[in-house]
mmCIF file as Biopython writes it, N, C-alpha, C and O atoms, coordinates in Angstrom:
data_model
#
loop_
_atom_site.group_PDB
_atom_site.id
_atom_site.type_symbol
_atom_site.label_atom_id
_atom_site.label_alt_id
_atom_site.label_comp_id
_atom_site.label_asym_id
_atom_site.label_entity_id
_atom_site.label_seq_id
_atom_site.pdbx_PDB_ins_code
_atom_site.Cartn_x
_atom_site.Cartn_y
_atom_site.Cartn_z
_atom_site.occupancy
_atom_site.B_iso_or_equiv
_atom_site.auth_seq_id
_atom_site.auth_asym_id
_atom_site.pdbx_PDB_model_num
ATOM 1   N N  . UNK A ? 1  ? 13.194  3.393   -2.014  1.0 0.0 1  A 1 
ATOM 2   C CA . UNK A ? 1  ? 12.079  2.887   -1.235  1.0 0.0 1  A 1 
ATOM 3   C C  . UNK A ? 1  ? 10.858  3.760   -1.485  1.0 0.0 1  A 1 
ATOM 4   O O  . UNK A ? 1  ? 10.861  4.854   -2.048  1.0 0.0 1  A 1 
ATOM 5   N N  . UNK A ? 2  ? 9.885   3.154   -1.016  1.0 0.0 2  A 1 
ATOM 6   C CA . UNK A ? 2  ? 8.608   3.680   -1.221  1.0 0.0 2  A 1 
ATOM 7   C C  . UNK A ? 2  ? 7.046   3.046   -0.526  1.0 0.0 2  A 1 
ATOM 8   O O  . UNK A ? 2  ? 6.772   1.888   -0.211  1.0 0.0 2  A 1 
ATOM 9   N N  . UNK A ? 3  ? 6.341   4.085   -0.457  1.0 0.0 3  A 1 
ATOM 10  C CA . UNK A ? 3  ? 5.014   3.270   0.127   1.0 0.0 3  A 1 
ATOM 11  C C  . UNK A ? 3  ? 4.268   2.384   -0.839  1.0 0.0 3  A 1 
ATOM 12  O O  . UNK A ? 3  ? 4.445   2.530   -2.049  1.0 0.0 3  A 1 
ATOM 13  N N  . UNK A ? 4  ? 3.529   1.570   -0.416  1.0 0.0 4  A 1 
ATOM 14  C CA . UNK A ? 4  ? 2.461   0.765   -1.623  1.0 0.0 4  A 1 
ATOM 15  C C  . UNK A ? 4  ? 1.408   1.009   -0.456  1.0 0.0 4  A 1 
ATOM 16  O O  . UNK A ? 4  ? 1.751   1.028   0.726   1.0 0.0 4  A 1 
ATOM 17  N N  . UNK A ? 5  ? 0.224   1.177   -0.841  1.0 0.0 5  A 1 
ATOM 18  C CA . UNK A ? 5  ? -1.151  1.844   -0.226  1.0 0.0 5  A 1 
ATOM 19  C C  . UNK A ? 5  ? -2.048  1.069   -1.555  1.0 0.0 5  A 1 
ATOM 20  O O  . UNK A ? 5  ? -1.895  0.845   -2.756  1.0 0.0 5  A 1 
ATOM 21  N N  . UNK A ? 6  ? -3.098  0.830   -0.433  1.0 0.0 6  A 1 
ATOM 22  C CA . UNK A ? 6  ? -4.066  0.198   -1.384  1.0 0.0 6  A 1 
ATOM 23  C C  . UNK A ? 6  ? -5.487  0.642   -1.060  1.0 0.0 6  A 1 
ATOM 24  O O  . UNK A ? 6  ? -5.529  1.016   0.112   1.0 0.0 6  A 1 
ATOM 25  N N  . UNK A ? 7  ? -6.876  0.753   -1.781  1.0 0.0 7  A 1 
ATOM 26  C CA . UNK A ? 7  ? -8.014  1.281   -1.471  1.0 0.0 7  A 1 
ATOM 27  C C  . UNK A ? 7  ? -8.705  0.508   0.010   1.0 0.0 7  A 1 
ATOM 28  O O  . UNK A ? 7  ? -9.539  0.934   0.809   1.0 0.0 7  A 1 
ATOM 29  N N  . UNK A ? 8  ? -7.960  -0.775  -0.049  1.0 0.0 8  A 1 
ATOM 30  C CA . UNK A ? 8  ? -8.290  -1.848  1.274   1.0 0.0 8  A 1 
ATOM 31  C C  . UNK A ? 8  ? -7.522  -2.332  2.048   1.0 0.0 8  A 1 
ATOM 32  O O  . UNK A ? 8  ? -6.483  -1.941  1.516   1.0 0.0 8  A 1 
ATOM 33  N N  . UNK A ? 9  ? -7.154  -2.968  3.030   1.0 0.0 9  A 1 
ATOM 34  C CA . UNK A ? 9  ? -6.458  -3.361  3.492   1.0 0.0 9  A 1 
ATOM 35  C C  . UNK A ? 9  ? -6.293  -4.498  2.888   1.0 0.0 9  A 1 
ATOM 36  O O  . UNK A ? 9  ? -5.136  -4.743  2.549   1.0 0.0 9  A 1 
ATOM 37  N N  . UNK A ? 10 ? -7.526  -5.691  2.515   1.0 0.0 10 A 1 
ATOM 38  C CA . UNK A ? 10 ? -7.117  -6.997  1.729   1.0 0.0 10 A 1 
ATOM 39  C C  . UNK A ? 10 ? -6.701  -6.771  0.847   1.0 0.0 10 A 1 
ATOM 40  O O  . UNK A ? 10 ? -5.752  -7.528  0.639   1.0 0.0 10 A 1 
ATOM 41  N N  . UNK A ? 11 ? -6.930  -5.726  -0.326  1.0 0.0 11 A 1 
ATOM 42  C CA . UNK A ? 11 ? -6.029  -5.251  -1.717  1.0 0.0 11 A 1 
ATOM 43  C C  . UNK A ? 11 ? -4.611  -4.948  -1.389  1.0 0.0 11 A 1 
ATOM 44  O O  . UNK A ? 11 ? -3.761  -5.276  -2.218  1.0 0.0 11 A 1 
ATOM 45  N N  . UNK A ? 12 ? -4.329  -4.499  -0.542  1.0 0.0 12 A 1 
ATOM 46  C CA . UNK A ? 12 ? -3.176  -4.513  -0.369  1.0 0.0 12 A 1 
ATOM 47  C C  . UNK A ? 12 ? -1.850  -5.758  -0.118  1.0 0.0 12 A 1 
ATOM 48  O O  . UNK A ? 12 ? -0.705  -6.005  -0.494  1.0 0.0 12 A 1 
ATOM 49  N N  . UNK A ? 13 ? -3.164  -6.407  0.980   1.0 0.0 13 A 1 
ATOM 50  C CA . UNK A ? 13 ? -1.863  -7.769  1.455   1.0 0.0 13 A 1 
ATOM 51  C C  . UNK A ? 13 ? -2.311  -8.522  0.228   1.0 0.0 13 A 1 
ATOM 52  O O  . UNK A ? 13 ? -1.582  -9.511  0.146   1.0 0.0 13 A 1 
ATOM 53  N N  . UNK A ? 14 ? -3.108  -8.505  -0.681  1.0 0.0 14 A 1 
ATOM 54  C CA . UNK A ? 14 ? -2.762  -9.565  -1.711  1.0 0.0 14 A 1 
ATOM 55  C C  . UNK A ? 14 ? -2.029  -9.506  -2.875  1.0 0.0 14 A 1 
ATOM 56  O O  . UNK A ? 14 ? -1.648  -10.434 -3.589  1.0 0.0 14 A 1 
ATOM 57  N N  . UNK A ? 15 ? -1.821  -7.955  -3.030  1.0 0.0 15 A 1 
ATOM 58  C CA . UNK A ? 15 ? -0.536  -7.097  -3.657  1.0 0.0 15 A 1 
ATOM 59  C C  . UNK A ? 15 ? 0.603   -7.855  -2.849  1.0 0.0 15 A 1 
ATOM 60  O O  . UNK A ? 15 ? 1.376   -8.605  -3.444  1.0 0.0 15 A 1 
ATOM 61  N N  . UNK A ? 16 ? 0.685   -7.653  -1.550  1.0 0.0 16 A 1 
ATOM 62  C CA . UNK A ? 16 ? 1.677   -7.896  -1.010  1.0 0.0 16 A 1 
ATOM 63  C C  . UNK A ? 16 ? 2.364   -9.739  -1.055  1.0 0.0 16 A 1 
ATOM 64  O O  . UNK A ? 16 ? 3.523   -10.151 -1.025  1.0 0.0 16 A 1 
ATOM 65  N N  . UNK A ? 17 ? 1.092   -10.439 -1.134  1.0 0.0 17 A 1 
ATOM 66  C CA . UNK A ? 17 ? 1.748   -11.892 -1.303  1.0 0.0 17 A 1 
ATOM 67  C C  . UNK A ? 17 ? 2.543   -11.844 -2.281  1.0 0.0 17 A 1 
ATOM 68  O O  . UNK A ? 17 ? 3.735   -12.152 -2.275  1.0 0.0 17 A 1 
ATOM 69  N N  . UNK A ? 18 ? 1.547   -11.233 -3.657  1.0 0.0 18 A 1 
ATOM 70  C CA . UNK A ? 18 ? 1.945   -11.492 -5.073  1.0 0.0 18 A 1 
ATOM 71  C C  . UNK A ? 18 ? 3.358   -11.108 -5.434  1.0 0.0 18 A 1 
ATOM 72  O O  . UNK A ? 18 ? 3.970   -11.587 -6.389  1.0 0.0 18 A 1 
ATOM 73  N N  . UNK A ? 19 ? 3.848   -10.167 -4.562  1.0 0.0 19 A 1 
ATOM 74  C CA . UNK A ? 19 ? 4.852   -9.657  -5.178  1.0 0.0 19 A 1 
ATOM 75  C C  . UNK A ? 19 ? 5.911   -10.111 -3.785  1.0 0.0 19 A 1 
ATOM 76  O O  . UNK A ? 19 ? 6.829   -9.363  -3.449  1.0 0.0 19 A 1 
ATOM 77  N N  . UNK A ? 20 ? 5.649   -11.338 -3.107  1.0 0.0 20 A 1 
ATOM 78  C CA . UNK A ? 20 ? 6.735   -11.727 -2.096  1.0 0.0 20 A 1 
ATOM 79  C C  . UNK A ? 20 ? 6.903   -10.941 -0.816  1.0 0.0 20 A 1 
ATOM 80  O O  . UNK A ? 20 ? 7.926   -11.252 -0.205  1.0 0.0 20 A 1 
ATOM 81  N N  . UNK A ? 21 ? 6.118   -9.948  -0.218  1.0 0.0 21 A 1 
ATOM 82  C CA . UNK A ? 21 ? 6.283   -9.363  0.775   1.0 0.0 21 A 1 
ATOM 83  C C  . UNK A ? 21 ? 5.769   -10.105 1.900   1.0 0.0 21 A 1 
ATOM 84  O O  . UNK A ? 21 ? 4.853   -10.921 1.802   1.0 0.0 21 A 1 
ATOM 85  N N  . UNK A ? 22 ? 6.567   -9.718  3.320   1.0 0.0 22 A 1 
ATOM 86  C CA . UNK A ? 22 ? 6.173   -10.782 4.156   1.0 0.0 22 A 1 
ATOM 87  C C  . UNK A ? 22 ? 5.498   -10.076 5.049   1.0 0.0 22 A 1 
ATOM 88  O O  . UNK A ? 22 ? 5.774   -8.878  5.115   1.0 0.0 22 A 1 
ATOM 89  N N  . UNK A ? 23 ? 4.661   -10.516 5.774   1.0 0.0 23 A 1 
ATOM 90  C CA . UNK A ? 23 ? 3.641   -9.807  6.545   1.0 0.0 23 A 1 
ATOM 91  C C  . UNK A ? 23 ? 3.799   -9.275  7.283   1.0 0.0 23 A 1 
ATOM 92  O O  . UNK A ? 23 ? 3.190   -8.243  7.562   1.0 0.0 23 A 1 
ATOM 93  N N  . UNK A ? 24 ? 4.805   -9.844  7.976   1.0 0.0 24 A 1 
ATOM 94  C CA . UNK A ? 24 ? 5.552   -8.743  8.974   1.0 0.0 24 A 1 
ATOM 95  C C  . UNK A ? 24 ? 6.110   -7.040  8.861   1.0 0.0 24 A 1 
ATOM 96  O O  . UNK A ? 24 ? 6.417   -6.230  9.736   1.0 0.0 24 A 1 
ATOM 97  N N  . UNK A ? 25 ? 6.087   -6.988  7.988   1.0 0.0 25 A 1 
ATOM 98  C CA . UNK A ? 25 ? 6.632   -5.729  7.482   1.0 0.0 25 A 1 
ATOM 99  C C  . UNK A ? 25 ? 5.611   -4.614  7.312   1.0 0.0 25 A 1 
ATOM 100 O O  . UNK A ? 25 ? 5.724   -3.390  7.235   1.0 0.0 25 A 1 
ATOM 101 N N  . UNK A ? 26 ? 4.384   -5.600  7.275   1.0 0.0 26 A 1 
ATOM 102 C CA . UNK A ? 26 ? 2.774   -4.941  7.040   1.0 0.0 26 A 1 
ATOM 103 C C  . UNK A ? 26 ? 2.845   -3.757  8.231   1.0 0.0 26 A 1 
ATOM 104 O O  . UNK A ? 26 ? 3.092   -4.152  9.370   1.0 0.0 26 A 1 
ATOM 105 N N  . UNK A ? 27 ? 2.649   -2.393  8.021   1.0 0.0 27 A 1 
ATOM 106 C CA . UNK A ? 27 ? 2.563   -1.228  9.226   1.0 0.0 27 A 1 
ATOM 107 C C  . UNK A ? 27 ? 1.376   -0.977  9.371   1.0 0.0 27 A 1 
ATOM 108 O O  . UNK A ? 27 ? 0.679   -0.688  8.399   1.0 0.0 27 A 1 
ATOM 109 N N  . UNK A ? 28 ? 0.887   -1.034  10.626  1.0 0.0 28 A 1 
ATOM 110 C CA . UNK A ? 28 ? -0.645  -0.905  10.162  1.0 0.0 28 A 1 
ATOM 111 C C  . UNK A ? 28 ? -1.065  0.726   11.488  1.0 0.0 28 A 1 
ATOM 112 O O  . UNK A ? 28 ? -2.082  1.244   11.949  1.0 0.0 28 A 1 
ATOM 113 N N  . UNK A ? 29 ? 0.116   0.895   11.571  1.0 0.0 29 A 1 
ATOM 114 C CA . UNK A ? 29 ? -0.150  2.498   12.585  1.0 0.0 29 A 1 
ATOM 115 C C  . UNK A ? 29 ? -0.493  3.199   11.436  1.0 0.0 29 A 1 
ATOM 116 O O  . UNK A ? 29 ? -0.018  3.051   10.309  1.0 0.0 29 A 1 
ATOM 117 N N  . UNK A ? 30 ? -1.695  4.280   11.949  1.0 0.0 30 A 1 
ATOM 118 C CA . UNK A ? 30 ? -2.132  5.230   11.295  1.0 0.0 30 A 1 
ATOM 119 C C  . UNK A ? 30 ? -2.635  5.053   9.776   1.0 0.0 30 A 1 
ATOM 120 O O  . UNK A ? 30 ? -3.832  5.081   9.488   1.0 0.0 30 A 1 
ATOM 121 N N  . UNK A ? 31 ? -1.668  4.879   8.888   1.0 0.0 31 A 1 
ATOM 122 C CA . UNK A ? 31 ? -2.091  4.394   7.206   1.0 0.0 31 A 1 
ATOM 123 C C  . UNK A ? 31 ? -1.137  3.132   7.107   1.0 0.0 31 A 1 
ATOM 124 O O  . UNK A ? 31 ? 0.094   3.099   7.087   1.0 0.0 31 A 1 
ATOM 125 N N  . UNK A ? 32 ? -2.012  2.161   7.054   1.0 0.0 32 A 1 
ATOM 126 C CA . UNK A ? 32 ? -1.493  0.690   6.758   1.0 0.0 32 A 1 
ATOM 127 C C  . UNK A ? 32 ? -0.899  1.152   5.336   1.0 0.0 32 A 1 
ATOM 128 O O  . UNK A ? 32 ? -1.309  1.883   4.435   1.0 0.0 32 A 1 
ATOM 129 N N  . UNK A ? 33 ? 0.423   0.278   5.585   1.0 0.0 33 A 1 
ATOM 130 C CA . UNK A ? 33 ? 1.362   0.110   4.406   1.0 0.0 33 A 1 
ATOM 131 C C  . UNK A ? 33 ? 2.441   -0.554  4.234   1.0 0.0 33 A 1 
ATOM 132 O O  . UNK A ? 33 ? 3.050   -0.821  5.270   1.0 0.0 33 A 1 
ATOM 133 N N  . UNK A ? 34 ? 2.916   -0.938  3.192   1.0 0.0 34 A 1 
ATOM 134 C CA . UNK A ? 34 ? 4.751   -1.225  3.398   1.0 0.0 34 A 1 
ATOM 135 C C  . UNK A ? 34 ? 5.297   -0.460  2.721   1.0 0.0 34 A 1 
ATOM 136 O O  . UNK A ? 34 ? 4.984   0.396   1.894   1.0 0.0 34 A 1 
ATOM 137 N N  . UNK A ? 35 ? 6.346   -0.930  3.240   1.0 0.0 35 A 1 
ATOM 138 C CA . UNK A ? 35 ? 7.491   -0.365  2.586   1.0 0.0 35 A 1 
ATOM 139 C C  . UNK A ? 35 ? 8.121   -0.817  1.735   1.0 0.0 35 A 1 
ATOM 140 O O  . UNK A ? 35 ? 9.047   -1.424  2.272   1.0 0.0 35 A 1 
ATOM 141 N N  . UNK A ? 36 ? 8.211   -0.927  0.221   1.0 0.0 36 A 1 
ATOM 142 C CA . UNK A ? 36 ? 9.072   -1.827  -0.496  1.0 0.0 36 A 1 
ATOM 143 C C  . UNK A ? 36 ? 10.210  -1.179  -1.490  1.0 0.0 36 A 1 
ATOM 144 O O  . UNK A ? 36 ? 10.325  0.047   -1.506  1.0 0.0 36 A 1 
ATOM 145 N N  . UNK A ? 37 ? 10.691  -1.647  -1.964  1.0 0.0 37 A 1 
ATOM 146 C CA . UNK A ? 37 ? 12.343  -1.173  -2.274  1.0 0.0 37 A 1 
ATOM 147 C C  . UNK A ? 37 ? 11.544  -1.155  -4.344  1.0 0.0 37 A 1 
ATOM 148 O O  . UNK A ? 37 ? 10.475  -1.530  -4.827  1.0 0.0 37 A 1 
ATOM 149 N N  . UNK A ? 38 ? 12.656  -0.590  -4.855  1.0 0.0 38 A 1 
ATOM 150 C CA . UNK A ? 38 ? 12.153  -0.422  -6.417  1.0 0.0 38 A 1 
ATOM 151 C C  . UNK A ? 38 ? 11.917  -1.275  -7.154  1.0 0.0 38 A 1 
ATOM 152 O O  . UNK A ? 38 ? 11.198  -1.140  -8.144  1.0 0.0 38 A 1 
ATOM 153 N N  . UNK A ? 39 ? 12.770  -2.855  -6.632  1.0 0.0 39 A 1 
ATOM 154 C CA . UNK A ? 39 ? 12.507  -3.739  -7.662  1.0 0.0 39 A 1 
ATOM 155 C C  . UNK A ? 39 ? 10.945  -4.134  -6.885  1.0 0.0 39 A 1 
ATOM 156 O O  . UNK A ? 39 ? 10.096  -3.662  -7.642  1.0 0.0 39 A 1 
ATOM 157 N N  . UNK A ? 40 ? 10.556  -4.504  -6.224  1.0 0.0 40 A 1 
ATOM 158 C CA . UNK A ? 40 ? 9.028   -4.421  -5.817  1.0 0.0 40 A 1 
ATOM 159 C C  . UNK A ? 40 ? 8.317   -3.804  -6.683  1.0 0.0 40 A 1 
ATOM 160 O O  . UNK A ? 40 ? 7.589   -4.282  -7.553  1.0 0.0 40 A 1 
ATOM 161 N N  . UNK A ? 41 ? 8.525   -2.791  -6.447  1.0 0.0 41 A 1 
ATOM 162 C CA . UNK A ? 41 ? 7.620   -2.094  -6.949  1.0 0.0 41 A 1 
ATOM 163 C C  . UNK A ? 41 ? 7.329   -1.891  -8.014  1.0 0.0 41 A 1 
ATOM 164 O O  . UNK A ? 41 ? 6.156   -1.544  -8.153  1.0 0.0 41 A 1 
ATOM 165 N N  . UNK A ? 42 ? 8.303   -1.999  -9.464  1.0 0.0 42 A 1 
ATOM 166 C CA . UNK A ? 42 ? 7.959   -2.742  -10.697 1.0 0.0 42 A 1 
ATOM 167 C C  . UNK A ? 42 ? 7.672   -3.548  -10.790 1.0 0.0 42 A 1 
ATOM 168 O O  . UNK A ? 42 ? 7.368   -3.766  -11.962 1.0 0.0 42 A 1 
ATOM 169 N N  . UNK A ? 43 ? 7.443   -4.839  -9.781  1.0 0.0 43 A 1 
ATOM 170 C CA . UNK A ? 43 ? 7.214   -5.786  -9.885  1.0 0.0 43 A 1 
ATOM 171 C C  . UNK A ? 43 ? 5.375   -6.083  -9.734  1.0 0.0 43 A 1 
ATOM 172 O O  . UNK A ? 43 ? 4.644   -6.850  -10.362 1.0 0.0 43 A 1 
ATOM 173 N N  . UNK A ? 44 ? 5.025   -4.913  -8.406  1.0 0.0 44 A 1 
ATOM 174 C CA . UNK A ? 44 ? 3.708   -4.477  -8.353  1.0 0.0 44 A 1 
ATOM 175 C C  . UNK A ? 44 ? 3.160   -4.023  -9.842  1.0 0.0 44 A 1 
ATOM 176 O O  . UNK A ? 44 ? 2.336   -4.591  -10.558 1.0 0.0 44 A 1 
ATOM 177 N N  . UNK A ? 45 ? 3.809   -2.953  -10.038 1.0 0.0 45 A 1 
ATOM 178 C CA . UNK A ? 45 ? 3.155   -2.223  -11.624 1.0 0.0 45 A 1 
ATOM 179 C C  . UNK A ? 45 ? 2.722   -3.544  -12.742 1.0 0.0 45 A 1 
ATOM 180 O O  . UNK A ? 45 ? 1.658   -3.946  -13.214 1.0 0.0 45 A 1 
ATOM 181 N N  . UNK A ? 46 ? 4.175   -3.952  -12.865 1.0 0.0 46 A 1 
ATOM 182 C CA . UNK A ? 46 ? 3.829   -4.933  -13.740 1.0 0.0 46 A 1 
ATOM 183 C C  . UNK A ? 46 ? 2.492   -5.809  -13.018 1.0 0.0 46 A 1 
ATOM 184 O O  . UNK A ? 46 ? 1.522   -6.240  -13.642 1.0 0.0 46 A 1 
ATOM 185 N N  . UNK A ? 47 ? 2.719   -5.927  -11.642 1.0 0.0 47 A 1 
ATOM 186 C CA . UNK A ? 47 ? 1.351   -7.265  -11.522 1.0 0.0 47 A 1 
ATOM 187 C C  . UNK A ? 47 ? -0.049  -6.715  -11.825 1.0 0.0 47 A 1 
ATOM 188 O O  . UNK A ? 47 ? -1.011  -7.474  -11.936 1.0 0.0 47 A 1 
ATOM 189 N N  . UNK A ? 48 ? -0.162  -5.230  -11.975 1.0 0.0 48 A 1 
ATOM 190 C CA . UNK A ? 48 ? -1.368  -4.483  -12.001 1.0 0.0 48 A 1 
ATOM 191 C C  . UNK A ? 48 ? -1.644  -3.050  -10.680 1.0 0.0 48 A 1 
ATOM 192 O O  . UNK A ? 48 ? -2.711  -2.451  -10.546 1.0 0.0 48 A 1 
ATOM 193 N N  . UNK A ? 49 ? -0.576  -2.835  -9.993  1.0 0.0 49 A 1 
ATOM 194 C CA . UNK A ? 49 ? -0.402  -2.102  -9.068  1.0 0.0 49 A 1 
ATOM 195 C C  . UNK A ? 49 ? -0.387  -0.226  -10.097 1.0 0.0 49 A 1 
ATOM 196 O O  . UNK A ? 49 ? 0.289   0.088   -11.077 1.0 0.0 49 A 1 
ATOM 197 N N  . UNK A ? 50 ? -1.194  0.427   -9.481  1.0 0.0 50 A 1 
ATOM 198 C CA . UNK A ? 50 ? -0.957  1.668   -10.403 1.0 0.0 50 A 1 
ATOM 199 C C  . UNK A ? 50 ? -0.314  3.049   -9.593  1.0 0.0 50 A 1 
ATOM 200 O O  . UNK A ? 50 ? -0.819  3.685   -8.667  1.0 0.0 50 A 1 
ATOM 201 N N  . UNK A ? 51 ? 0.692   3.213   -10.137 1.0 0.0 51 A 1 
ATOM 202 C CA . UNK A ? 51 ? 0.847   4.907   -9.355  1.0 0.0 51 A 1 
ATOM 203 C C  . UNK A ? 51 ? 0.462   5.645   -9.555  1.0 0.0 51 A 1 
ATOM 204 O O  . UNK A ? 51 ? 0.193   5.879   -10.733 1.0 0.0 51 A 1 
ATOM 205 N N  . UNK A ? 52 ? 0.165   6.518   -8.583  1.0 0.0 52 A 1 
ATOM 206 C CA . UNK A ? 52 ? -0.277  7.580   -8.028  1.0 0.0 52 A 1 
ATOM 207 C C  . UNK A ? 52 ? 0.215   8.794   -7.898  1.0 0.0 52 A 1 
ATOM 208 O O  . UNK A ? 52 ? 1.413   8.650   -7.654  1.0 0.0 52 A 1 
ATOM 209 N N  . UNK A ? 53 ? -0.102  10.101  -7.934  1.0 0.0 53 A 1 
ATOM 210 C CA . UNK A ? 53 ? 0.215   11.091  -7.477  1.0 0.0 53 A 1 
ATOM 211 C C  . UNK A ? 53 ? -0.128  11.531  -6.113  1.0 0.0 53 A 1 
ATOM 212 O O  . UNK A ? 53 ? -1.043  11.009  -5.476  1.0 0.0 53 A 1 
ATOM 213 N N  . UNK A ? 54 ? 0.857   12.820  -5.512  1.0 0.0 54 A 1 
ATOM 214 C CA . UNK A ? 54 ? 0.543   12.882  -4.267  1.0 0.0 54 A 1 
ATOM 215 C C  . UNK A ? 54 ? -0.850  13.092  -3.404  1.0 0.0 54 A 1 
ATOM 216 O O  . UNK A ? 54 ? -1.021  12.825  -2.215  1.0 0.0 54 A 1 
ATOM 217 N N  . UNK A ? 55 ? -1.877  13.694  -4.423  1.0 0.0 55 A 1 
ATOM 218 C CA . UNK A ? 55 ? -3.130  14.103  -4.513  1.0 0.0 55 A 1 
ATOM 219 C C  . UNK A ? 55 ? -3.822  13.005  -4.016  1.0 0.0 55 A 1 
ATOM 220 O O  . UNK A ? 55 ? -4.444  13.087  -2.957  1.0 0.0 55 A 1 
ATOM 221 N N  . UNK A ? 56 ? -3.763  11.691  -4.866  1.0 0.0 56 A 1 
ATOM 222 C CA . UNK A ? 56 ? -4.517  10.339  -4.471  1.0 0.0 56 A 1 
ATOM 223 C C  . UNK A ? 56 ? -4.044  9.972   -3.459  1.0 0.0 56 A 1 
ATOM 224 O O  . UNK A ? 56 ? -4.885  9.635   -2.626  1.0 0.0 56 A 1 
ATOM 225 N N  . UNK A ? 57 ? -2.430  9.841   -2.986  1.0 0.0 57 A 1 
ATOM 226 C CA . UNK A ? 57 ? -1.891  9.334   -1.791  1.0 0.0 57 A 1 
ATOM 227 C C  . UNK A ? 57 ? -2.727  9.941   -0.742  1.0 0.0 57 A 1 
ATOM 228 O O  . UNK A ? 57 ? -3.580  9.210   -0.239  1.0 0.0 57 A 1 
ATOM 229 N N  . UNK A ? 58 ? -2.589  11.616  -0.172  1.0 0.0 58 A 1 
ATOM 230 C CA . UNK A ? 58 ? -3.244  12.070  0.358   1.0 0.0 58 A 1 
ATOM 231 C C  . UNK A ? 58 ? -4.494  11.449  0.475   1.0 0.0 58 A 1 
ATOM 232 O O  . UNK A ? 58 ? -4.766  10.805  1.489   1.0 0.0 58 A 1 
ATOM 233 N N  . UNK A ? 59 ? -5.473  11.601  -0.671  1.0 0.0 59 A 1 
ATOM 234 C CA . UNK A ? 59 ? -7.121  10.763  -0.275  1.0 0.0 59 A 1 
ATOM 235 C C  . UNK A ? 59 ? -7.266  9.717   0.524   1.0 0.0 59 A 1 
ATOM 236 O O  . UNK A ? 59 ? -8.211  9.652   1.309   1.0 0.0 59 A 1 
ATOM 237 N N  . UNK A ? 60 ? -5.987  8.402   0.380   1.0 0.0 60 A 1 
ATOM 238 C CA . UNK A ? 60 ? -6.522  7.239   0.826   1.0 0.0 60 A 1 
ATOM 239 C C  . UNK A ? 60 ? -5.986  7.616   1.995   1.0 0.0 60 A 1 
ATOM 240 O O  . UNK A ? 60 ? -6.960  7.737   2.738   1.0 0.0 60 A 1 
ATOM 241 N N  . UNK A ? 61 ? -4.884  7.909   2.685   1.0 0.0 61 A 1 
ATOM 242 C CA . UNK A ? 61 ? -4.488  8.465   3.819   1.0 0.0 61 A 1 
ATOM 243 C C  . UNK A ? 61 ? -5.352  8.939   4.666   1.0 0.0 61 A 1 
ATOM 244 O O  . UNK A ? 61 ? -5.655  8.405   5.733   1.0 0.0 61 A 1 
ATOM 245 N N  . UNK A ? 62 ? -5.940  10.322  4.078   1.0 0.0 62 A 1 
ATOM 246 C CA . UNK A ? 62 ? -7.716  10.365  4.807   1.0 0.0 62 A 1 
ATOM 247 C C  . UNK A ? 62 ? -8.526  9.626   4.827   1.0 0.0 62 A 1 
ATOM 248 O O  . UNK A ? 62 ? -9.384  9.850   5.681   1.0 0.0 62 A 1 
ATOM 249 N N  . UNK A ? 63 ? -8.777  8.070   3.734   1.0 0.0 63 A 1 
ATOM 250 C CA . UNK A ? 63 ? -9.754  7.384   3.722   1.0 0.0 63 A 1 
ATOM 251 C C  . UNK A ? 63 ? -9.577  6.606   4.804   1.0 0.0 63 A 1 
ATOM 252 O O  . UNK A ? 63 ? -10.464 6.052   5.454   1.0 0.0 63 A 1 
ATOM 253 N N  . UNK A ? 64 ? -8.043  6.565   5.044   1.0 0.0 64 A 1 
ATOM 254 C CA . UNK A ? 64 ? -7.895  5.635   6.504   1.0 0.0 64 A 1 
ATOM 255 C C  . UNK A ? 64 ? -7.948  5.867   7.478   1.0 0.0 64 A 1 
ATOM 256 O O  . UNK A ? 64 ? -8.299  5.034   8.313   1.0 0.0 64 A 1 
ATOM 257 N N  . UNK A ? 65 ? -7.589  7.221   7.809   1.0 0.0 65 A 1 
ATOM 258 C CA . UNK A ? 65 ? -7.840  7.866   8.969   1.0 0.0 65 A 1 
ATOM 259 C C  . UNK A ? 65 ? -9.128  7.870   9.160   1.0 0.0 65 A 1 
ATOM 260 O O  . UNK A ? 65 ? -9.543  7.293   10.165  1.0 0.0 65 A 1 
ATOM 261 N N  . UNK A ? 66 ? -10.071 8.509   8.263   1.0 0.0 66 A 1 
ATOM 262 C CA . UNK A ? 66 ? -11.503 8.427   8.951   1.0 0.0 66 A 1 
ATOM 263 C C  . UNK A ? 66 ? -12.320 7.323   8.787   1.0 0.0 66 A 1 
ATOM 264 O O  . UNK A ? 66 ? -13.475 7.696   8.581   1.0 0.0 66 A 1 
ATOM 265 N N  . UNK A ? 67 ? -12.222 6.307   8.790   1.0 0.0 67 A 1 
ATOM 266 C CA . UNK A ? 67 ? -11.911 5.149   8.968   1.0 0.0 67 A 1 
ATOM 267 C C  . UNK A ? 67 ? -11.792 4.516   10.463  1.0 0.0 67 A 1 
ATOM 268 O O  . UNK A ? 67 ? -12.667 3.877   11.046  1.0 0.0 67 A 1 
ATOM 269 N N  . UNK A ? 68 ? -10.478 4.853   10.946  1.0 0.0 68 A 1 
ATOM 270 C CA . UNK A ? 68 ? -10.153 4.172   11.524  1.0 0.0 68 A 1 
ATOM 271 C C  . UNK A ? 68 ? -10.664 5.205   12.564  1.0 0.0 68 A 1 
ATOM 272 O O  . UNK A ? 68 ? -10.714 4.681   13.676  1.0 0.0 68 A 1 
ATOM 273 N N  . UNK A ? 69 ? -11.195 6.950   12.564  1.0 0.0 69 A 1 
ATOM 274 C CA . UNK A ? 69 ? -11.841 7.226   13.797  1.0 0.0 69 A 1 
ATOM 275 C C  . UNK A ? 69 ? -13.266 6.778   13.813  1.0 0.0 69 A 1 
ATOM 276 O O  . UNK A ? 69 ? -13.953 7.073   14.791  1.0 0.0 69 A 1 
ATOM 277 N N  . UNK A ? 70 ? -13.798 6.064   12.781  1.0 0.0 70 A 1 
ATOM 278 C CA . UNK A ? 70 ? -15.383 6.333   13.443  1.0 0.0 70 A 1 
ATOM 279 C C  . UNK A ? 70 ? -15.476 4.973   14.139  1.0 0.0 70 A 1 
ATOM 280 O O  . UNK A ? 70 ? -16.482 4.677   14.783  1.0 0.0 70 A 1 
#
C-alpha cells in the first residue's frame, strides 16, 4: 500500500477515476489522499502519475496544510 497525493485536489480525484478508485476512500483529514494497493499504483504511473521522493511528499503535505490554515 501506499499514498497517491496530488498538487490539487481535482488532480488527484481524476487520477483517482482513471485508475478505478472510488470516492469514498478519498481521506480528506489533514493531507487529502488515498490509499491504493501496488497494482494501482502502476496503473497510476503508467496513466502518467509520477513518484516522488520523501522530500516532495513532505512539500505537498505542507502545501496542504497551509492551505487549509489560511
Amino acid at each position: 500500500m501506499c499514498h497517491m497525493l496530488a498538487d490539487s485536489v481535482s488532480e488527484l480525484h481524476e487520477m483517482a477515476d482513471k485508475i478505478g478508485l472510488n470516492r469514498t476512500w478519498f481521506q480528506s483529514h489533514k493531507t487529502p489522499h488515498y490509499d491504493i494497493c501496488k497494482s494501482k499504483r502502476q496503473l497510476a504511473i503508467k496513466l502518467g502519475a509520477v513518484e516522488v521522493n520523501r522530500k516532495k511528499v513532505v512539500e505537498l503535505i505542507r502545501m496542504y496544510r497551509s492551505e487549509s490554515s489560511e
